[in-house]
PDB file of N, CA, C and O in Angstrom, chain B, residues numbered from 101:
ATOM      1  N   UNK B 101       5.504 -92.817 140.489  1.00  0.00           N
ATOM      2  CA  UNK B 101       6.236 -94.032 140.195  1.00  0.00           C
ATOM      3  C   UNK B 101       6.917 -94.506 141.471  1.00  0.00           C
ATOM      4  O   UNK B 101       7.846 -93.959 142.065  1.00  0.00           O
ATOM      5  N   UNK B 102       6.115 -95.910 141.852  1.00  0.00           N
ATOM      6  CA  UNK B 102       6.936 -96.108 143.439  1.00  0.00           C
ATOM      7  C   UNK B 102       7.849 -97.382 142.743  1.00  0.00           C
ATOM      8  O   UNK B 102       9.044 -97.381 143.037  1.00  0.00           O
ATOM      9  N   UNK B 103       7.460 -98.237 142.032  1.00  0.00           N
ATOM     10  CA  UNK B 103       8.160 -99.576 141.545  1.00  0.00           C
ATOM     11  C   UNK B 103       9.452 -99.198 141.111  1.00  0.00           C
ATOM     12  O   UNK B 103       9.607 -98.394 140.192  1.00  0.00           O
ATOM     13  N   UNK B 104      10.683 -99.899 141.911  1.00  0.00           N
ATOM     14  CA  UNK B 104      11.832-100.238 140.850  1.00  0.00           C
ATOM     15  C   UNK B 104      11.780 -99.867 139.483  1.00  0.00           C
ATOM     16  O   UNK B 104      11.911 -98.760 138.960  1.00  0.00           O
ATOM     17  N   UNK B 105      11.527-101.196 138.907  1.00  0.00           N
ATOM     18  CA  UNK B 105      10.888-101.680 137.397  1.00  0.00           C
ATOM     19  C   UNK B 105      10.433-100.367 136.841  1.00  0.00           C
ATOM     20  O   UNK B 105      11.319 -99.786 136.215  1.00  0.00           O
ATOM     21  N   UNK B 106       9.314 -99.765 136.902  1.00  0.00           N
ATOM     22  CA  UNK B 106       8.909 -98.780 136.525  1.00  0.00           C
ATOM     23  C   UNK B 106       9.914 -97.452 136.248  1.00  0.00           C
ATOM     24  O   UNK B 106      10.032 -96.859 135.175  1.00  0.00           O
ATOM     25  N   UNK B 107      10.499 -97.198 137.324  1.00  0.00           N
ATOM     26  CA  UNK B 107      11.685 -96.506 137.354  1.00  0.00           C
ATOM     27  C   UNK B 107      12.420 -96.508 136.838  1.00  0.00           C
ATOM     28  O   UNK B 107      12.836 -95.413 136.460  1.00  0.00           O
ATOM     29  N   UNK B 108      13.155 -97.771 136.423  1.00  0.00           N
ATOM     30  CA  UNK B 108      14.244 -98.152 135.761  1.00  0.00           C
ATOM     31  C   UNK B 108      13.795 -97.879 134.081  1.00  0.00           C
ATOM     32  O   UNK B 108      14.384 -97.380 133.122  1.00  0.00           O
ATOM     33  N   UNK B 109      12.740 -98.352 134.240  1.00  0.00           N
ATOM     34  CA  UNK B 109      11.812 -98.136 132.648  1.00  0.00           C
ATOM     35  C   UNK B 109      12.031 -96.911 131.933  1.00  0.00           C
ATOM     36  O   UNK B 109      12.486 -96.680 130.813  1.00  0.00           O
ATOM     37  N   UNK B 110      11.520 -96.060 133.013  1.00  0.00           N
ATOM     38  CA  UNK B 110      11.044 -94.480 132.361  1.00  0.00           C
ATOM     39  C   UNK B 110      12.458 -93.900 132.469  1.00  0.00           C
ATOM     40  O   UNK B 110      12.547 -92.984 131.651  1.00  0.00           O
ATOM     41  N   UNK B 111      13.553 -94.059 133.122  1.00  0.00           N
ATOM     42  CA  UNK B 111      15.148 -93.681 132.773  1.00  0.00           C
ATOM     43  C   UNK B 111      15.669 -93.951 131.862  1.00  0.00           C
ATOM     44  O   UNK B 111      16.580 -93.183 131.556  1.00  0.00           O
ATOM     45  N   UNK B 112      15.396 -95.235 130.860  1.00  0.00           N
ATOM     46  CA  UNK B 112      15.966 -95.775 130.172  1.00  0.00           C
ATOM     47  C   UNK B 112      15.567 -94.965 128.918  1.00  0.00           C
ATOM     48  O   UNK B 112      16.271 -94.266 128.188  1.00  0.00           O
ATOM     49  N   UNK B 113      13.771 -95.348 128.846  1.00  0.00           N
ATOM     50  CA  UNK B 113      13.088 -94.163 127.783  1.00  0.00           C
ATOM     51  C   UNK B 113      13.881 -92.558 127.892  1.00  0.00           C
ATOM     52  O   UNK B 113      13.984 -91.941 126.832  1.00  0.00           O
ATOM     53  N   UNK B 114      14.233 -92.142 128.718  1.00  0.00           N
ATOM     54  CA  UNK B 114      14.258 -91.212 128.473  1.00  0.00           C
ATOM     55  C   UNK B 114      15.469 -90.632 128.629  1.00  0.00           C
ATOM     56  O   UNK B 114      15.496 -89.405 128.725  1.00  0.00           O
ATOM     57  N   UNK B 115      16.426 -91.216 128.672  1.00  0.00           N
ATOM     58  CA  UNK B 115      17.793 -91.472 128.181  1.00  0.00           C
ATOM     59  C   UNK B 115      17.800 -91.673 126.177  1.00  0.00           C
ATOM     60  O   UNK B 115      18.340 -91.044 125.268  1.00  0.00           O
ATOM     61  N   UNK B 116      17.016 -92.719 126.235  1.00  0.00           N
ATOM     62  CA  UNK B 116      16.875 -92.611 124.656  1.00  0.00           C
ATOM     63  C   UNK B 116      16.158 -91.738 124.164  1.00  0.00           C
ATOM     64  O   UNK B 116      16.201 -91.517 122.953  1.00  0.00           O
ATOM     65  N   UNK B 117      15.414 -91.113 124.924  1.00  0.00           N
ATOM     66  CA  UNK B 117      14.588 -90.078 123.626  1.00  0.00           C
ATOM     67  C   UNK B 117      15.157 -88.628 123.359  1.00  0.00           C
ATOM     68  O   UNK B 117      14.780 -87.800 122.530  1.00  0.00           O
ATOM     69  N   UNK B 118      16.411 -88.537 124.517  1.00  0.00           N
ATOM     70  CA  UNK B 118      16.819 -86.893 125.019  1.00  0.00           C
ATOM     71  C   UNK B 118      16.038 -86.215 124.394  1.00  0.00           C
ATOM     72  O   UNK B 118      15.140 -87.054 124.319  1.00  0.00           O
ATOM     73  N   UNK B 119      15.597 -85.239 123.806  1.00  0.00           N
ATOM     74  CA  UNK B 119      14.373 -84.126 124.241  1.00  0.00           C
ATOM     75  C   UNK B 119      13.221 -84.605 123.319  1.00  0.00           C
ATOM     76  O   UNK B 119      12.107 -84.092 123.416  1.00  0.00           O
ATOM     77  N   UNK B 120      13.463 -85.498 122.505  1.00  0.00           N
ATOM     78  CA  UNK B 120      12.306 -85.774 121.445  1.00  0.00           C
ATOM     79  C   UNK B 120      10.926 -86.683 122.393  1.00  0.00           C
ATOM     80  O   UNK B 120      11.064 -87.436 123.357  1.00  0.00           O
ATOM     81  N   UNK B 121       9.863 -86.334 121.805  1.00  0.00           N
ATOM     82  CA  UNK B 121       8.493 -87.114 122.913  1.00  0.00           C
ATOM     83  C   UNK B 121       8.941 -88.180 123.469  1.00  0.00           C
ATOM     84  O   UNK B 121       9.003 -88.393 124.680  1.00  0.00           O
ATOM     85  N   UNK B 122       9.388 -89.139 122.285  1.00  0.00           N
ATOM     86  CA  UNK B 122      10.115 -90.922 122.427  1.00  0.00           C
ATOM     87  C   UNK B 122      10.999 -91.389 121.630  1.00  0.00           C
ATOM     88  O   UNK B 122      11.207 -90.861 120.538  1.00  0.00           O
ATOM     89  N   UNK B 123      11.667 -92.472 122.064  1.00  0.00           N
ATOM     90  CA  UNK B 123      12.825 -92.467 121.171  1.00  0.00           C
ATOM     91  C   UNK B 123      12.230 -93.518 119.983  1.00  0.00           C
ATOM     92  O   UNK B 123      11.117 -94.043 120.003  1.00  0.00           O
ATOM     93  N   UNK B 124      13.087 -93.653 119.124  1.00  0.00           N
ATOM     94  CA  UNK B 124      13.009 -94.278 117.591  1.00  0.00           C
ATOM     95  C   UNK B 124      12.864 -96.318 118.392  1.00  0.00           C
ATOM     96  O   UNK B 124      13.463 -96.956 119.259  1.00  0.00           O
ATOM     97  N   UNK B 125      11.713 -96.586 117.413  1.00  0.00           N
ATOM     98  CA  UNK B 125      11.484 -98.054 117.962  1.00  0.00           C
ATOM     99  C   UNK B 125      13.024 -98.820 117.520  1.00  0.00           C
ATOM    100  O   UNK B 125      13.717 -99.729 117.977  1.00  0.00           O
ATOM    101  N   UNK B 126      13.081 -97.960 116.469  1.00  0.00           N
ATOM    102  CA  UNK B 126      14.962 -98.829 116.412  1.00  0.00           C
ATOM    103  C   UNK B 126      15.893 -99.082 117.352  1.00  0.00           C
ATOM    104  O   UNK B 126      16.700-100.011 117.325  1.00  0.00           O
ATOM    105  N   UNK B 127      15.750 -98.023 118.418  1.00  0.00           N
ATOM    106  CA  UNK B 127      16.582 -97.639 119.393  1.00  0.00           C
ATOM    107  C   UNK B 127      16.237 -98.392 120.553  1.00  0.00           C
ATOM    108  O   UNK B 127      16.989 -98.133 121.492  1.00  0.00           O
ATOM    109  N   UNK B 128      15.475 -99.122 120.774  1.00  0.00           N
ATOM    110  CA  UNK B 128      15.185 -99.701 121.704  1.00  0.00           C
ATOM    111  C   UNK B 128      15.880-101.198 121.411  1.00  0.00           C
ATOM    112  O   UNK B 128      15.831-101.821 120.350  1.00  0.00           O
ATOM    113  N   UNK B 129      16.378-101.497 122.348  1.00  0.00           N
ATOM    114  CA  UNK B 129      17.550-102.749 122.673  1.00  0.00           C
ATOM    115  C   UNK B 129      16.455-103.510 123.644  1.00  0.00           C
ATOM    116  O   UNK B 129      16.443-102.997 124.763  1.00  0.00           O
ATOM    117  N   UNK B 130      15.719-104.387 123.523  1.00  0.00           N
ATOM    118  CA  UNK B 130      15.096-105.780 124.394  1.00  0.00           C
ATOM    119  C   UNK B 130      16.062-106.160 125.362  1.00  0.00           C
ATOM    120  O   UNK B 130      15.871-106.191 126.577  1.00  0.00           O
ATOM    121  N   UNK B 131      17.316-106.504 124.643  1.00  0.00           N
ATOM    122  CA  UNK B 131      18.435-106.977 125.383  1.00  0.00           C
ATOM    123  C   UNK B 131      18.764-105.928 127.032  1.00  0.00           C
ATOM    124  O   UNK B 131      18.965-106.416 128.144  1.00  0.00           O
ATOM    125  N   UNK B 132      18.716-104.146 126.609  1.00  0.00           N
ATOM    126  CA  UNK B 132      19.101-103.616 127.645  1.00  0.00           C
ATOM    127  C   UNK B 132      17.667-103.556 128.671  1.00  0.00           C
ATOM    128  O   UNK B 132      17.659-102.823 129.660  1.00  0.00           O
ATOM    129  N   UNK B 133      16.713-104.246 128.374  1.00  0.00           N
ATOM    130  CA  UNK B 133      15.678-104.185 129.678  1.00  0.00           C
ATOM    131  C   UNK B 133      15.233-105.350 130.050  1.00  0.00           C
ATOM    132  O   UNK B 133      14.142-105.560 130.579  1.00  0.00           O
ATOM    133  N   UNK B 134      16.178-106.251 129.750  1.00  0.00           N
ATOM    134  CA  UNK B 134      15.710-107.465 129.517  1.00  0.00           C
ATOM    135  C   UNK B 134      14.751-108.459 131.447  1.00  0.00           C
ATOM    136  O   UNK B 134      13.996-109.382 131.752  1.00  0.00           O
ATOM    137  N   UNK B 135      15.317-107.689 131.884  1.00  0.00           N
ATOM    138  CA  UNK B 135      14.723-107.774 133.764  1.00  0.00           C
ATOM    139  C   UNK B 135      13.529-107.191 133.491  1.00  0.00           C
ATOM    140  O   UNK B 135      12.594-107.775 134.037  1.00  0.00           O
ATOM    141  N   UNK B 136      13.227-106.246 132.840  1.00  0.00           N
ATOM    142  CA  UNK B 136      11.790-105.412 133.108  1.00  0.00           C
ATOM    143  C   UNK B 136      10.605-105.987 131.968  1.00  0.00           C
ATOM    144  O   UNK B 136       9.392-105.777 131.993  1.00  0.00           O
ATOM    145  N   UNK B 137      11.210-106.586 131.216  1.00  0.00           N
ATOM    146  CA  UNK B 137      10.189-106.992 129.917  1.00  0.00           C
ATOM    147  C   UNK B 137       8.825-108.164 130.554  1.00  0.00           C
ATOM    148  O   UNK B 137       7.761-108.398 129.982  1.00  0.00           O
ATOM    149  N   UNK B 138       9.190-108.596 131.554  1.00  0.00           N
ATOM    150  CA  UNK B 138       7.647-109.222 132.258  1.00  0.00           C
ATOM    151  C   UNK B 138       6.790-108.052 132.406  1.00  0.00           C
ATOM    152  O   UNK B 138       5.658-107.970 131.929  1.00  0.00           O
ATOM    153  N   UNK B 139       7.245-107.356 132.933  1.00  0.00           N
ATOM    154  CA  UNK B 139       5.948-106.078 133.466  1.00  0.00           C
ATOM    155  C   UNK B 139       6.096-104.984 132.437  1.00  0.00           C
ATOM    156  O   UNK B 139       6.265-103.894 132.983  1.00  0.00           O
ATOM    157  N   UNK B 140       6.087-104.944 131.441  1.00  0.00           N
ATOM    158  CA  UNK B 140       6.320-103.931 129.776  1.00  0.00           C
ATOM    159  C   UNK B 140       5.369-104.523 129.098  1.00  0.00           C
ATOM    160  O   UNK B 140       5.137-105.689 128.778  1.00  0.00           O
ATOM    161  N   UNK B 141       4.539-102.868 128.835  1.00  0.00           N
ATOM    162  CA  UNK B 141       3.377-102.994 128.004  1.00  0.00           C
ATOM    163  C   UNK B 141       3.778-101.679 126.621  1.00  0.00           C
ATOM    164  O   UNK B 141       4.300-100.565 126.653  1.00  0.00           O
ATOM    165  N   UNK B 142       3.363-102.311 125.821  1.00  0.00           N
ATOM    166  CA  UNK B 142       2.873-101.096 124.691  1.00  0.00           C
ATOM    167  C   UNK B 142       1.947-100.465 124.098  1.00  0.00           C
ATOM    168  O   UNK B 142       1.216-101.325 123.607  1.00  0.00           O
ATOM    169  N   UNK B 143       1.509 -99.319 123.831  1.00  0.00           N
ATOM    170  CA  UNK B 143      -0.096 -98.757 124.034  1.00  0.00           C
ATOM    171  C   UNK B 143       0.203 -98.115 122.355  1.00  0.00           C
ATOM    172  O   UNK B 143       1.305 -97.985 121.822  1.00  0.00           O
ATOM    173  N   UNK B 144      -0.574 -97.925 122.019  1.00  0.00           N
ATOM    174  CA  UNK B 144      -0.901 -97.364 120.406  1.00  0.00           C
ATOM    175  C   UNK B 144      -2.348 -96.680 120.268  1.00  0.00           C
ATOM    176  O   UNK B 144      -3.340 -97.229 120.748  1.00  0.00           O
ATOM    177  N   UNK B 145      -2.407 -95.606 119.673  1.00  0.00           N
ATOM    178  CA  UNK B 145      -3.653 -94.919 119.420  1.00  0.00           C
ATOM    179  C   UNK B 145      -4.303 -95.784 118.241  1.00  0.00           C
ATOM    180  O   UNK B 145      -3.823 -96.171 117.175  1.00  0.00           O
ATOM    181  N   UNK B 146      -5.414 -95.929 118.746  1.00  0.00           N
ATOM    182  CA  UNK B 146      -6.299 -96.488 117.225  1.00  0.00           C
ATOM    183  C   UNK B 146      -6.847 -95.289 116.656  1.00  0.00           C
ATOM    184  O   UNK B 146      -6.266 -94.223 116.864  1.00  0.00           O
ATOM    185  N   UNK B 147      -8.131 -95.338 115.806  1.00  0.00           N
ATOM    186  CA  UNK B 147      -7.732 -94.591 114.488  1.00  0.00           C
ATOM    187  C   UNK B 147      -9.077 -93.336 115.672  1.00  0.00           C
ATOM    188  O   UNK B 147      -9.191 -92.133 115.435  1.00  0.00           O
ATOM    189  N   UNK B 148      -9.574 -93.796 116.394  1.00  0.00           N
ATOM    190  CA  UNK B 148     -10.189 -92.884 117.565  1.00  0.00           C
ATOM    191  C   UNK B 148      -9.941 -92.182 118.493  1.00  0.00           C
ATOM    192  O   UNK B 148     -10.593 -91.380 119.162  1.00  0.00           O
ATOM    193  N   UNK B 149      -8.270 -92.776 118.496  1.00  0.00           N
ATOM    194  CA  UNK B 149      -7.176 -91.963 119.192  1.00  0.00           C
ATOM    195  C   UNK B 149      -7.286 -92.785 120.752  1.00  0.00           C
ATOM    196  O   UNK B 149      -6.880 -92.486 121.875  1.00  0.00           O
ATOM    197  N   UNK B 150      -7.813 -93.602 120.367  1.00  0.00           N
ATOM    198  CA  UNK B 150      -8.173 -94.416 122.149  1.00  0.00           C
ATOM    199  C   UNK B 150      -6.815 -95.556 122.285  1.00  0.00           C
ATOM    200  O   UNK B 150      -6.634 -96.378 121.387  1.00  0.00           O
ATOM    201  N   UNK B 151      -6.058 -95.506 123.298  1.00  0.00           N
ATOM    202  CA  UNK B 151      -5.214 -96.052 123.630  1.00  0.00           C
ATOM    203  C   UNK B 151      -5.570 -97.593 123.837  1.00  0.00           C
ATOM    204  O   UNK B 151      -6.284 -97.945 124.776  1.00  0.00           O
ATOM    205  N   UNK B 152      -5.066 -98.449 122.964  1.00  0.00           N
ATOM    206  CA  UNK B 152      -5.206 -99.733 122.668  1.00  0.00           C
ATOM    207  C   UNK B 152      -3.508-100.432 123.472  1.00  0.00           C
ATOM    208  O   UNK B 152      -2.369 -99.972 123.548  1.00  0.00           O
ATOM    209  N   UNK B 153      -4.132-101.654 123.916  1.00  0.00           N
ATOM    210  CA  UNK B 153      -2.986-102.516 123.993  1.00  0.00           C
ATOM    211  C   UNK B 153      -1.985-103.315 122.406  1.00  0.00           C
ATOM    212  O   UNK B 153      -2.423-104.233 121.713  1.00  0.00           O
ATOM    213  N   UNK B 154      -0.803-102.697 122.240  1.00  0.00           N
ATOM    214  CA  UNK B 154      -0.389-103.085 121.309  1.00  0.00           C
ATOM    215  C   UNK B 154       0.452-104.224 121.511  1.00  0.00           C
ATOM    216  O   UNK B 154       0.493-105.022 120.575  1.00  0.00           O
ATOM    217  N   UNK B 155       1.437-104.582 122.984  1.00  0.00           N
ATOM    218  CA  UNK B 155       2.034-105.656 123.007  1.00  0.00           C
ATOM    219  C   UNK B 155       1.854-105.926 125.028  1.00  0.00           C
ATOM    220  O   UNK B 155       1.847-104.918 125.735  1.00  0.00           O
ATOM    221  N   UNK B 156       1.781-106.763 125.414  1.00  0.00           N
ATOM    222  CA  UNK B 156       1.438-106.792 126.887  1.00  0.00           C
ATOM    223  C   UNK B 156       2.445-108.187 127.449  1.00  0.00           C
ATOM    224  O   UNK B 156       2.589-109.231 126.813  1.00  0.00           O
ATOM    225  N   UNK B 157       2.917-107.947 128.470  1.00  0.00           N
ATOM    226  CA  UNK B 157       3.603-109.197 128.855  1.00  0.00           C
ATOM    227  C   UNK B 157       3.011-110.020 129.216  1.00  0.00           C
ATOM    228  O   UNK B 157       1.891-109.884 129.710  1.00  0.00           O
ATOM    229  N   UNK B 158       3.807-111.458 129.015  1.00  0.00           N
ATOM    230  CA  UNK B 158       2.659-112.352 130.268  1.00  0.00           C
ATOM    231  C   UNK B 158       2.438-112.229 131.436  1.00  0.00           C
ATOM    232  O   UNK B 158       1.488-112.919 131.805  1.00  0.00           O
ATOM    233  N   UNK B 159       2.986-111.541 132.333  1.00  0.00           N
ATOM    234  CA  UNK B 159       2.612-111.331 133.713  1.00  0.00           C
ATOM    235  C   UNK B 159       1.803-110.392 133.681  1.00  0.00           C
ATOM    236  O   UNK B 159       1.049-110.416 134.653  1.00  0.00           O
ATOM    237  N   UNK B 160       1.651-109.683 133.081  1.00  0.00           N
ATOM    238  CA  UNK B 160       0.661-108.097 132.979  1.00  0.00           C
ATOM    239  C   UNK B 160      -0.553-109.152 132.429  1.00  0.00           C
ATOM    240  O   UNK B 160      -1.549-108.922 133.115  1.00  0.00           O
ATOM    241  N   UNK B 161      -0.806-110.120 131.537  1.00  0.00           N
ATOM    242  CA  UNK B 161      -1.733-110.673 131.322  1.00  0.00           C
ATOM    243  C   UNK B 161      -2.247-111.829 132.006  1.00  0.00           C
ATOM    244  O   UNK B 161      -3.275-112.405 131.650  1.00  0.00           O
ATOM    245  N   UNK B 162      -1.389-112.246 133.193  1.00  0.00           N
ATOM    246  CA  UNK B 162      -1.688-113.075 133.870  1.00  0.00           C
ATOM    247  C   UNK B 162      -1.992-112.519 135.150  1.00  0.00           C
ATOM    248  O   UNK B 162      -2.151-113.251 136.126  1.00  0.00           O
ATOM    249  N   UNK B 163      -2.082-111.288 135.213  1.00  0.00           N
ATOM    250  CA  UNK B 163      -2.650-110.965 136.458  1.00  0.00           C
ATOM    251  C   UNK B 163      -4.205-110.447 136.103  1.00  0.00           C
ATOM    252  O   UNK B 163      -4.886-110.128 137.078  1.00  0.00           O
ATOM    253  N   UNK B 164      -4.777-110.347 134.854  1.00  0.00           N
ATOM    254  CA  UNK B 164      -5.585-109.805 134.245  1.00  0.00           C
ATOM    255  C   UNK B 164      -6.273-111.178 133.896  1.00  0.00           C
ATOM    256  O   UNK B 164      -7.461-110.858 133.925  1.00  0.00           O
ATOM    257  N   UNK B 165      -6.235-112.342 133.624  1.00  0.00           N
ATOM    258  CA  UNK B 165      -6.427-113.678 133.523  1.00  0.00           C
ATOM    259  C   UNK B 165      -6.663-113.442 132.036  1.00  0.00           C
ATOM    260  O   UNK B 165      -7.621-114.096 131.623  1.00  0.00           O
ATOM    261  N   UNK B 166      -6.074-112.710 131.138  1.00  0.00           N
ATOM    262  CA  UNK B 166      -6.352-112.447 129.546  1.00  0.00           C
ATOM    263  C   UNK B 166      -5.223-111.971 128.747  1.00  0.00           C
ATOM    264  O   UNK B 166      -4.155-111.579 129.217  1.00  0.00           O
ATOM    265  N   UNK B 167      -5.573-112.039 127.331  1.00  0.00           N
ATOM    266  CA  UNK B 167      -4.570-111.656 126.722  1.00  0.00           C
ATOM    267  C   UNK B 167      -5.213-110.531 126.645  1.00  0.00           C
ATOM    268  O   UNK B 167      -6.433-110.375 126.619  1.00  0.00           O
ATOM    269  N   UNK B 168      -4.105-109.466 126.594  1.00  0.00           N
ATOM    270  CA  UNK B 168      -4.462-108.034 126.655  1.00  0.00           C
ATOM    271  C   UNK B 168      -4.074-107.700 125.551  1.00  0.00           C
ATOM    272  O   UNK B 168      -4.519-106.553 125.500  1.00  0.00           O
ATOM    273  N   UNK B 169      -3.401-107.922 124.325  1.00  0.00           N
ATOM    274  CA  UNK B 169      -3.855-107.423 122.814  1.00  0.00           C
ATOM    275  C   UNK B 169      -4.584-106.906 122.437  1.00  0.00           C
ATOM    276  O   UNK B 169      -5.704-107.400 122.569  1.00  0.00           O
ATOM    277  N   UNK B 170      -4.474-105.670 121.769  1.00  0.00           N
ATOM    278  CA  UNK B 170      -6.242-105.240 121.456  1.00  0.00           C
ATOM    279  C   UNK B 170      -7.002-105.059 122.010  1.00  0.00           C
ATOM    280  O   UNK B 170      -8.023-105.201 121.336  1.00  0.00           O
ATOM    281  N   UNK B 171      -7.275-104.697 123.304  1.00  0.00           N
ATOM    282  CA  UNK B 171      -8.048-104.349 123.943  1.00  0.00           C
ATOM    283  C   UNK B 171      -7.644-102.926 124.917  1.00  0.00           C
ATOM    284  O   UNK B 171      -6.571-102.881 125.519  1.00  0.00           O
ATOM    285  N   UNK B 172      -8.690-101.754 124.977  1.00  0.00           N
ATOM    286  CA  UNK B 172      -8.264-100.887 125.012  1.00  0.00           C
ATOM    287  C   UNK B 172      -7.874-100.686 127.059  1.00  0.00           C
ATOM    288  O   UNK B 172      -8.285-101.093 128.146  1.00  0.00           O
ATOM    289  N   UNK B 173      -6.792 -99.746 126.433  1.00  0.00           N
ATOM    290  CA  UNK B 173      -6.052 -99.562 127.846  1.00  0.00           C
ATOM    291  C   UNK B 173      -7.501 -99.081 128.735  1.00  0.00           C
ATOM    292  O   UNK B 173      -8.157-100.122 128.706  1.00  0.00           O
ATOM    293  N   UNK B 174      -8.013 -98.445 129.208  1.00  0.00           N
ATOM    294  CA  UNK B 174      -8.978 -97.253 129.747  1.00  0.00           C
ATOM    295  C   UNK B 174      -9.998 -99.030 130.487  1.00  0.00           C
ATOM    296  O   UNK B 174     -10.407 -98.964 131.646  1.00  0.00           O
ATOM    297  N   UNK B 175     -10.165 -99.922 129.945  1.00  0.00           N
ATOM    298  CA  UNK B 175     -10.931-101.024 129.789  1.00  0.00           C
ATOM    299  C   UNK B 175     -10.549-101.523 131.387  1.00  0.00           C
ATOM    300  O   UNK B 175     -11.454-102.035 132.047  1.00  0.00           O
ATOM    301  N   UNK B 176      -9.697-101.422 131.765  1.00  0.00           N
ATOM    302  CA  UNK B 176      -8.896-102.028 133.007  1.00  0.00           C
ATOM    303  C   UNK B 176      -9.449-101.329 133.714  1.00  0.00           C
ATOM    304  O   UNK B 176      -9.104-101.814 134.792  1.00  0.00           O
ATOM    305  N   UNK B 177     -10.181-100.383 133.990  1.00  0.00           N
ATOM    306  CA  UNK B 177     -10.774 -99.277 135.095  1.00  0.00           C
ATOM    307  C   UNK B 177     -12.521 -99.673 134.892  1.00  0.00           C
ATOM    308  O   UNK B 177     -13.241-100.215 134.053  1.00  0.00           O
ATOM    309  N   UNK B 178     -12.644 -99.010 136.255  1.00  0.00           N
ATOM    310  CA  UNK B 178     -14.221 -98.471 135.922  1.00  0.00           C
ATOM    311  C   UNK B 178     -14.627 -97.900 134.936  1.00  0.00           C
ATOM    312  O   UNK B 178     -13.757 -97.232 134.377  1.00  0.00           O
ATOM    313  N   UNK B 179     -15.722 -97.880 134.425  1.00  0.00           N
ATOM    314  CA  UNK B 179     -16.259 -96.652 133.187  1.00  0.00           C
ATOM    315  C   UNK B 179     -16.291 -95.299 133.189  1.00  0.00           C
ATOM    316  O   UNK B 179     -16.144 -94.470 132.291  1.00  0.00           O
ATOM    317  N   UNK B 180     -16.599 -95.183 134.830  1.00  0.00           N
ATOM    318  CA  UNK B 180     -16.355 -93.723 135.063  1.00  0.00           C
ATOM    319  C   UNK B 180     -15.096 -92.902 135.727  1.00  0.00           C
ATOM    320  O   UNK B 180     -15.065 -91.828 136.329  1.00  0.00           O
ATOM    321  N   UNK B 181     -13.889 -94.012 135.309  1.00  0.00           N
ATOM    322  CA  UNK B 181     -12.621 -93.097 135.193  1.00  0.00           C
ATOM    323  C   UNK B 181     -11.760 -93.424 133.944  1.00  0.00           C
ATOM    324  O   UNK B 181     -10.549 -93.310 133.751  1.00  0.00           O
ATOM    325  N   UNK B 182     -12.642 -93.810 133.258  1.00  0.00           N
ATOM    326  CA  UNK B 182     -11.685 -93.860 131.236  1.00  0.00           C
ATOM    327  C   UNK B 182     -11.646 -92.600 131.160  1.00  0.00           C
ATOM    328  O   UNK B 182     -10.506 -92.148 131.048  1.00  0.00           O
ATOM    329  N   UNK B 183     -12.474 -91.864 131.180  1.00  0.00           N
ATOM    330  CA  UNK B 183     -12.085 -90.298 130.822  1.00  0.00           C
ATOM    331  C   UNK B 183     -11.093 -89.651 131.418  1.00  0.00           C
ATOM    332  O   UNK B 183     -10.763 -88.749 130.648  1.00  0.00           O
ATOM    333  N   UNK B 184     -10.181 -89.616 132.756  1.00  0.00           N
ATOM    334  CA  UNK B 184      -9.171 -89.720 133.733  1.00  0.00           C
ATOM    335  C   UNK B 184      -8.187 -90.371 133.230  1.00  0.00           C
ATOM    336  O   UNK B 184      -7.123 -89.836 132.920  1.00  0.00           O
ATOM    337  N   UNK B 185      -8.421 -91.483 133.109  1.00  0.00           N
ATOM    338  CA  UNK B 185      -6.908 -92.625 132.308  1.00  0.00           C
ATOM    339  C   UNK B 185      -6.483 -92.019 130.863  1.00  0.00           C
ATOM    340  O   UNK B 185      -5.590 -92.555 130.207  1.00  0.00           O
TER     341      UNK B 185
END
């Protein structure tokens, strides 16, 4: 993790989750990341266990020239490093 943003991200998560995997979607305040929510994505297992885009910002989708909804994370790489991602 070299980015600010990123940094600031994964402190915050993990401030809220103290030892549990992640914290409760309740617990998450929009308001307290509200600087980082351009570059904040959310990933969800589909029923294959393959990491899907569940919510993507517009800048994360505007650098991608797409909406990234639904479409699986691993997709952004070559084919022969989905198995790696």
């Amino acid at each position: 993790m070299q980015q600010e943003a990123t940094i600031a991200l994964f402190q915050y998560w993990n401030r809220l989750r103290g030892g549990r995997p992640a914290p409760l979607r309740s617990e998450i305040e929009p308001a307290d990341i509200k600087r980082l929510l351009a570059d904040t994505f959310i990933l969800e297992a589909d029923g294959r266990d393959e990491a899907i885009f569940r919510l993507a910002s517009t800048r994360l989708c505007a650098v991608y020239g797409r909406e990234l909804k639904g479409f699986a994370f691993p997709s952004l790489w070559r084919a022969r490093d989905h198995k790696m991602i």
